[in-house]
VOKESE-167542 format. One record per residue: residue in three letters; x, y, z of N, C-alpha, C in turn. Coordinates in steps of 0.2 Angstrom, whole numbers, plus 5000, padded with zeros to 4 digits. Layout:
BEGIN
ALAXYZXYZXYZ/...
***
This chain:
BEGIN
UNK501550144872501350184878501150144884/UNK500850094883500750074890501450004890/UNK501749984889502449944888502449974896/UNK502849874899503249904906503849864909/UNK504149884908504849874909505049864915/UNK505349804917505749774922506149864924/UNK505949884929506249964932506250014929/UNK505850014922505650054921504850084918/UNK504650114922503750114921503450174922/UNK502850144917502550204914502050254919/UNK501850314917501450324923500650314921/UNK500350304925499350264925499150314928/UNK498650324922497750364927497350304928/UNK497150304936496650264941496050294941/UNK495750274938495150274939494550244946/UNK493950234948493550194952493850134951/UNK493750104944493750034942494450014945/UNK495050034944495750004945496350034943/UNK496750014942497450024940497749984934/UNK497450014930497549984924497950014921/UNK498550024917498850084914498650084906/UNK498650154905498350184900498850254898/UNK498550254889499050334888498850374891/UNK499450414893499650454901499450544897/UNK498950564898499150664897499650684899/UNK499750754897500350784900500650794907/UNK500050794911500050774919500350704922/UNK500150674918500450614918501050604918/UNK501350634910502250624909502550664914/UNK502150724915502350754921502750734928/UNK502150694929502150644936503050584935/UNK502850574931503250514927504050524927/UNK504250624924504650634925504950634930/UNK504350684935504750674942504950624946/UNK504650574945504750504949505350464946/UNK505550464939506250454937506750504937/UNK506450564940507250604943507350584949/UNK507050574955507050534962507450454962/UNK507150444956507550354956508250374952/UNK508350424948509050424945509450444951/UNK509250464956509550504962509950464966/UNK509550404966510050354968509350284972/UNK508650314971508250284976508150184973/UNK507950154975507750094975507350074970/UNK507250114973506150124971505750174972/UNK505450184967504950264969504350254969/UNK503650264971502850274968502850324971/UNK502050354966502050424968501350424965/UNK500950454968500050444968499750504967/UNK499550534963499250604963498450624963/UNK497950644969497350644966497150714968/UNK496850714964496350794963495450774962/UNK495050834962494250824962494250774957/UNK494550734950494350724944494550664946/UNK494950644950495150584949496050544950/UNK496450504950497050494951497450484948/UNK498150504946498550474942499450454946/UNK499650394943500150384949500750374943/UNK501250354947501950334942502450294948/UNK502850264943503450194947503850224944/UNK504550204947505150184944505550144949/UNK505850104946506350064948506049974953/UNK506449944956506249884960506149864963/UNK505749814966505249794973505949784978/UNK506449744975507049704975507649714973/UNK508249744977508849774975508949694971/UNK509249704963509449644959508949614957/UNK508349624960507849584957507649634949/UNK507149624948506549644941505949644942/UNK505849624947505249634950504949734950/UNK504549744948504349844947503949864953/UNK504149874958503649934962503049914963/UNK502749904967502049884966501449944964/UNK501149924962500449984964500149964969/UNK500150044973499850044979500049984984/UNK500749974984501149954988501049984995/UNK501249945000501149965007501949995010/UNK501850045013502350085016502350095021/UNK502750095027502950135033503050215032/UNK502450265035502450335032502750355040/UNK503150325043503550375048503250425051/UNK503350495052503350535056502750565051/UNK502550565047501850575044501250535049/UNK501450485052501050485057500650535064/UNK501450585063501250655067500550685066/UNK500450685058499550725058499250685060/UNK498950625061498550575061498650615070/UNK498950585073498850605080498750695081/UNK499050725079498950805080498150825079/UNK497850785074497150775070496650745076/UNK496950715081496450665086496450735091/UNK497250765095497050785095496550865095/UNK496850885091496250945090495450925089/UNK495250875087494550835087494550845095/UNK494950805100494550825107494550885108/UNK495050955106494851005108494351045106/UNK494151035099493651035097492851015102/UNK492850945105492550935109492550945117/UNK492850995117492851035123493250985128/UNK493750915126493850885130494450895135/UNK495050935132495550975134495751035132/UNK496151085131496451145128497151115127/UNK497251175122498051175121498451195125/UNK498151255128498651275134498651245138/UNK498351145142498451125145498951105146/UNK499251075155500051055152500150995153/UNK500650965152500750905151500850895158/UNK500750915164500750905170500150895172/UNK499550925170499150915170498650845168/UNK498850845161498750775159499050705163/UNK499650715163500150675165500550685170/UNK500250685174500650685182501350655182/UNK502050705184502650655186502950635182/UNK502650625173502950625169503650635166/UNK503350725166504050735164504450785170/UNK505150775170505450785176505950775177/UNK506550825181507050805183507450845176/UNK508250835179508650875175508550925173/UNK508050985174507851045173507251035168/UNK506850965164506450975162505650965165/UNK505051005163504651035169504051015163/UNK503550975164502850945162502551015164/UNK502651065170502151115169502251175165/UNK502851165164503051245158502951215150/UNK502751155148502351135144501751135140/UNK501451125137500651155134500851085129/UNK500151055128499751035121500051045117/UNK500251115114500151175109500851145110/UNK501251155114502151155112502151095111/UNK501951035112501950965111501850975101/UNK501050975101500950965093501451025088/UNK501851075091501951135087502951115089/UNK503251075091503951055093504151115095/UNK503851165099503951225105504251185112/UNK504251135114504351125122504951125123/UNK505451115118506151095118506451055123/UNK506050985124506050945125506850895121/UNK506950845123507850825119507250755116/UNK507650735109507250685105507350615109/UNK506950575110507450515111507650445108/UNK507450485102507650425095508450435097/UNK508650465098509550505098509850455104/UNK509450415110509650405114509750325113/UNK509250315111509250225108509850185106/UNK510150135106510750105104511150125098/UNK510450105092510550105084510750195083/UNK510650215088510450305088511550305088/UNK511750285092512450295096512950225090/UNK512650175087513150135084512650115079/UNK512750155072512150155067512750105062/UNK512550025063513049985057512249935058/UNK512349905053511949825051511949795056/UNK512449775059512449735065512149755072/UNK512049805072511549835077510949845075/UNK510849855070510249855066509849785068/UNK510149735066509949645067510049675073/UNK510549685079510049655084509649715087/UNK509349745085508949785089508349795085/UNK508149765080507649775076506849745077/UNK506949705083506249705085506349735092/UNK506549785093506449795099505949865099/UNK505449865103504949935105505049965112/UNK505050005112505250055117504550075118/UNK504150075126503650105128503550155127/UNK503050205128503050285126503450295134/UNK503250295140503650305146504250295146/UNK504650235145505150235140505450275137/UNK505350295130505250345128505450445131/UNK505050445133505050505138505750505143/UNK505850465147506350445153506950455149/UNK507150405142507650425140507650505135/UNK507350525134507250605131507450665137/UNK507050645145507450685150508050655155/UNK508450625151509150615154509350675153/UNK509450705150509550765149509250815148/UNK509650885151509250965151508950965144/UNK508551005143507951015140508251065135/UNK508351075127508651115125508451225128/UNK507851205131507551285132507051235137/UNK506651285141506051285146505551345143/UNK505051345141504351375139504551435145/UNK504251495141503951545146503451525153/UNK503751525159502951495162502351535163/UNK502551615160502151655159501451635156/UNK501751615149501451605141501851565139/UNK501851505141502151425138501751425129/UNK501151415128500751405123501151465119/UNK501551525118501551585114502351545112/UNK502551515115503451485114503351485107/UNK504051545104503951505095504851495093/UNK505051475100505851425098505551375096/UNK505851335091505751275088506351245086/UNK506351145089506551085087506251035087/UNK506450985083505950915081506250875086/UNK505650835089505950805092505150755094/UNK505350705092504850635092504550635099/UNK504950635105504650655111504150695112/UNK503950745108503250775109502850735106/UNK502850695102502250665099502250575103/UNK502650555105502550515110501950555117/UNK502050605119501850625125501150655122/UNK501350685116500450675114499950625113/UNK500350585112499750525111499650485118/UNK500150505122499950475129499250515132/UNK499450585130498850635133498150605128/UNK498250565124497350555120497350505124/UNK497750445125497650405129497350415138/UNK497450455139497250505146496750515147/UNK496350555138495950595140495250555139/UNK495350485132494950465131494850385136/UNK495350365137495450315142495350245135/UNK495550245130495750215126496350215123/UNK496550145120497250145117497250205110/UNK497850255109498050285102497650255096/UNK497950195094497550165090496950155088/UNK496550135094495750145092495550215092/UNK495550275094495550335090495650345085/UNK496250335084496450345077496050315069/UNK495850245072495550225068494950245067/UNK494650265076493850265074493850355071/UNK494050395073494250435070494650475064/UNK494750425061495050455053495050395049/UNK495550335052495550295045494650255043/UNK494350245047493650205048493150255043/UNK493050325045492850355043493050405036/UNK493650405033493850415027493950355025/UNK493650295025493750215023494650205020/UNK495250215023495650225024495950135023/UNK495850095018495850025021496349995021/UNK496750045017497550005020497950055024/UNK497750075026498050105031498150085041/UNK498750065043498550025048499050065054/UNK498850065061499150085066499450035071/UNK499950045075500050005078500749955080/UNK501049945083501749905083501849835077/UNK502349825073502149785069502849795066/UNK503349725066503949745061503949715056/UNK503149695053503249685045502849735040/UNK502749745035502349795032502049725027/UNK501349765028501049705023501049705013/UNK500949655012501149625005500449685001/UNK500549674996501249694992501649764995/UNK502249754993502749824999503349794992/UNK503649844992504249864990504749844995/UNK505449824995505849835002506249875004/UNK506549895011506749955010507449935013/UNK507849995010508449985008508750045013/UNK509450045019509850125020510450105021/UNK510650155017511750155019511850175024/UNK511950135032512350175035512850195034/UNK513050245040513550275038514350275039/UNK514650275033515450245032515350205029/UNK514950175023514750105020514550135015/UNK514650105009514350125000513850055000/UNK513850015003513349955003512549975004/UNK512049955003511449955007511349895011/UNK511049925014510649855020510149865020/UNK509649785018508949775018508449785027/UNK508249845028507749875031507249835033/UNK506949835030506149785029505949785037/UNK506149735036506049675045506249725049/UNK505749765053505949815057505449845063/UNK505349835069504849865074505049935073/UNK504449965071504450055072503850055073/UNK503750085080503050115080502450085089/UNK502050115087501850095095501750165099/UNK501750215095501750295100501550335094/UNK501350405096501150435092501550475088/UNK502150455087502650505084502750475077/UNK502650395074502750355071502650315071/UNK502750275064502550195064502050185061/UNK501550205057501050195055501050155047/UNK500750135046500850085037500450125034/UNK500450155029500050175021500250145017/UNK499550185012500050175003499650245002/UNK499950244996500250324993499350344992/UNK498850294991498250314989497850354995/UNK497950305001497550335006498050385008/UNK498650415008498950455012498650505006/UNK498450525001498350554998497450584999/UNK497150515003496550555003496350585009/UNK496750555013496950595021497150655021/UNK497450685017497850755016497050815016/UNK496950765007496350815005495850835011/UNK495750795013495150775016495350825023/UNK495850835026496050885029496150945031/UNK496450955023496451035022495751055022/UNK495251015020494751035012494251025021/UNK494351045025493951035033493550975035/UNK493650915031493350885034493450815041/UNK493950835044494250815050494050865053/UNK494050925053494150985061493851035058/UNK493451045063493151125062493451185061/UNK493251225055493851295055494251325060/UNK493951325065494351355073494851315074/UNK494951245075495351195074496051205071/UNK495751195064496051185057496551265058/UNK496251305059496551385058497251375064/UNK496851325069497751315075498051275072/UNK498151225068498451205064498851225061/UNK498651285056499051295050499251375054/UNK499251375061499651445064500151435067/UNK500751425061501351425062501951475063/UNK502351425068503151475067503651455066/UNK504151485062504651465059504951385062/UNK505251355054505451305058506051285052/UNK506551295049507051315043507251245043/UNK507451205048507651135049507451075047/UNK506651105047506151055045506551015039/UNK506651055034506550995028507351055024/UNK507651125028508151145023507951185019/UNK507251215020507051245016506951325019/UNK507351375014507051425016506351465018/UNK506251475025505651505025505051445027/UNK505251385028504851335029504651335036/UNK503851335037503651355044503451295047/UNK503151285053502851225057502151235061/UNK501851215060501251225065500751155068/UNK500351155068500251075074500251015069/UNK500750975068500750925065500650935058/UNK500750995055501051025047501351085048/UNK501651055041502151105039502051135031/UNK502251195034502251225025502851265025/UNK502851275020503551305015503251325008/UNK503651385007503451425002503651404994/UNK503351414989503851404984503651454978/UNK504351474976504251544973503951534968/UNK503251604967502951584960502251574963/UNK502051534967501451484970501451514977/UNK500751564974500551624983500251544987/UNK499951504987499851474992500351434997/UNK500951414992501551374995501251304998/UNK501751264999501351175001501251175007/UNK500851135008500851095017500951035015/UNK501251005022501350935020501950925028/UNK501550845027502150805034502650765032/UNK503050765031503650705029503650665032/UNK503950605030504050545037504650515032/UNK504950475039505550445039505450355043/UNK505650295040505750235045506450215044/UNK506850175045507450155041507350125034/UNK507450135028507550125024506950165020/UNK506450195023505850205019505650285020/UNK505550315016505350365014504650405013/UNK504050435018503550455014503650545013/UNK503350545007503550625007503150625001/UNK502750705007501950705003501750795002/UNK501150825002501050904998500250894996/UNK499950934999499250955000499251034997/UNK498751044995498551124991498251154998/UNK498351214999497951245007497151215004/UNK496651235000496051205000495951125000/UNK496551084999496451004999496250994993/UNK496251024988495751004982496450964980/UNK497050974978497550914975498050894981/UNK498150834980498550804985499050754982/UNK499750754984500350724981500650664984/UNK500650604986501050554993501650524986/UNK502250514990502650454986503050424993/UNK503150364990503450344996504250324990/UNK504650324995505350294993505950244996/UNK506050194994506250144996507050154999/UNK507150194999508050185001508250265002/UNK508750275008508850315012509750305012/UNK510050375011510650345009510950405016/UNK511850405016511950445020512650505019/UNK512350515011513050535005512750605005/UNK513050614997512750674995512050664988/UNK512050614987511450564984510650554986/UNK510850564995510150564997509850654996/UNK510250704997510350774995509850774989/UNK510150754984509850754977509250704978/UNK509050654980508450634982507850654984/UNK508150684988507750734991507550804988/UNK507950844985507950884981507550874976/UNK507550814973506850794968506350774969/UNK506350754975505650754977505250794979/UNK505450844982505350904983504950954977/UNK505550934973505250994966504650944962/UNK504450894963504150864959503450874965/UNK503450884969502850904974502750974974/UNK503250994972502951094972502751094963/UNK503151054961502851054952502151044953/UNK501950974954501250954954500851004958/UNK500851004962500351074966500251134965/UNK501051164964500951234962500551244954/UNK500751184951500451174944499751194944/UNK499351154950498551124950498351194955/UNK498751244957498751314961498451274967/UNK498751324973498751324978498451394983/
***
């Protein structure tokens, strides 16, 4: 029971002391199952971390190194992509909370001359439309080179390049805006699109409000404080040791290309490093009110439809989480996915925060493989939550 096999591995209850593996309960094989439907799918690599009030249990499959033997690390470090959107959305509602701006503020406000031009308007904007993907603002991850010719070869040369959040922005209003906010009632907008551009310009608005860089908020407001120790903010194209590596098929190619080596990050939309442990106690630790005051917390989870998100019927969005429903389970999950190239975080929190699910995965494909990928990770986070009730 405890045997561990070059790519195939068993699932461990973590206690305080370590990560030692031990005979697994049935929560365990549980775990375990779902984590080798994900890798049969076609992933590299899978971990996957589960804690509730009693304590954690995690599971592997597959290796650190495409052809290598090498197994998945524990508590490998990962690039959790656009799961960086809580982390910012969470700073800030903590200022509103602190009286220091509203959400019906607008980005014109904050941000003077910002945004503008082409028909897109900083004052038909709010806070709220930023954190809630209401401002129908255009993305501008779409705009970027790799965005227009996704092969390996642009990949190399474009992979230490960072984009400013101004930057950022300016390429996002090249173009008309997909919709303009009520100017009536901007804040009340419940059309919705994803679009990274909001959470660049919200992290510029903390930096505005606070007159400090994203990052030192961030830290001193969530990772510092939920002792968050691998978790880290900030521009950086290497992810620290131990890491699995990450692996994506562009597209029109059956190959994978090694990922790894890659600047993402530097704005509030993305970028951030975890491991499955801290992205796990960050969740709890959220729903379960300890970052934001009920009043806060209740704007967060006051969502409107968002079906795109992830494909799911009936899947809503509200400021920097998302839930979606699952039949059977009156609670339904929350949760923020995140995406880098190559790397996959995708995670599920119970509305009370009492169990919380993070896995991350190593390869992103552009078939019908990453489909099924996704589809198992999926059921294997509505399995464990809906199981432990929501």
């Amino acid at each position: 029971m405890t045997a561990v096999l070059a790519g195939v591995m068993i699932a461990v209850v973590i206690g305080s002391g370590g990560a030692q593996p031990v005979v697994t309960d049935g929560a365990g094989a549980s775990l375990q199952a779902g984590v080798d439907a994900v890798h049969r799918a076609g992933a590299v690599g899978v971990l996957a971390e589960v804690r509730d009030g009693s304590g954690r249990a995690a599971a592997r499959n597959g290796v650190a190194e495409l052809k290598g033997r090498t197994p998945v690390p524990w508590g490998g470090y990962f690039r959790i992509g656009s799961t960086t959107k809580t982390f910012t959305a969470v700073v800030l509602l903590q200022l509103v909370g602190e009286g220091r701006l509203k959400l019906t503020d607008t980005v014109e406000h904050w941000l003077p001359g910002v945004v503008g031009g082409n028909g897109n308007d900083g004052r038909r904007i709010t806070v709220k439309n930023l954190l809630r993907h209401t401002s129908g603002l255009n993305d501008w991850n779409g705009e970027v080179p790799i965005a227009k010719d996704p092969t390996p070869q642009r990949y190399l040369a474009e992979r230490f390049r960072l984009y400013r959040p101004e930057r950022q922005v300016e390429l996002a209003t090249r173009k008309p805006p997909m919709w303009t906010p009520d100017p009536g009632d901007p804040a009340g907008e419940r059309r919705w699109a994803y679009s990274n551009t909001n959470y660049t310009l919200a992290g510029m608005i903390v930096e505005k409000v606070t007159g400090n860089p994203l990052e030192h908020e961030v830290h001193e407001r969530i990772i510092a404080p939920l002792g968050l120790r691998h978790t880290t903010t900030g521009a950086t194209a290497y992810v620290p040791y131990p890491h699995a590596r990450a692996y994506l098929q562009f597209p029109g190619r059956t190959d994978l290309t090694d990922t790894t080596v890659m600047a993402d990050g530097g704005s509030g939309d993305g970028g951030m490093i975890s491991t499955t442990g801290d992205v796990t106690t960050f969740f709890r630790a959220l729903l379960a009110g300890r970052l934001l005051r009920p009043s806060e917390l209740a704007e967060m989870k006051d969502t409107v439809a968002a079906e795109d998100y992830d494909g799911t019927p009936g899947t809503r969005y509200g400021l920097g989480l998302a839930w979606r429903p699952v039949p059977g389970c009156a609670g339904g999950v929350w949760s923020h996915h995140g995406n880098s190239p190559g790397m996959g975080s995708r995670n599920g929190v119970t509305g009370d925060g009492r169990t919380a699910i993070a896995m991350f995965v190593s390869t992103q494909r552009t078939d019908e493989r990453q489909l099924r990928q996704d589809t198992a990770a999926r059921e294997l986070i509505d399995d464990t939550l809906c199981g432990a009730g929501s």
